[in-house]
C-alpha positions, 0 to 999 in steps of 0.5 A, a space after each residue: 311473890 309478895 303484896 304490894 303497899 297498896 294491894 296490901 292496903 286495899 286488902 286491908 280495906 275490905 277487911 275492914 268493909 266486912 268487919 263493918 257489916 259484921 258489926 251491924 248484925 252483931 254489935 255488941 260482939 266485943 271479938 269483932 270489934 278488937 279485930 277491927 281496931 286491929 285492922 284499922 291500926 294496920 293502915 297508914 292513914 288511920 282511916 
């Protein structure tokens, strides 16, 4: 059974809320910070 658009979409939220806080601690970490364009490329909005 698969993800739903929207669940997928969620799911893809809170990643990107976690990346965020990752970030806050570690802001010059350049891997975090790829993983998050990442992320934020993979919603439809562009959030």
């Amino acid at each position: 059974m698969g993800m739903t658009n929207k669940q997928f979409q969620g799911f893809i939220r809170l990643a990107l809320e976690l990346l965020r806080k990752a970030l806050q601690k570690s802001p010059d970490n350049e891997d975090l910070k790829k993983v998050l364009d990442i992320f934020q490329s993979m919603l439809e909005d562009g959030d």
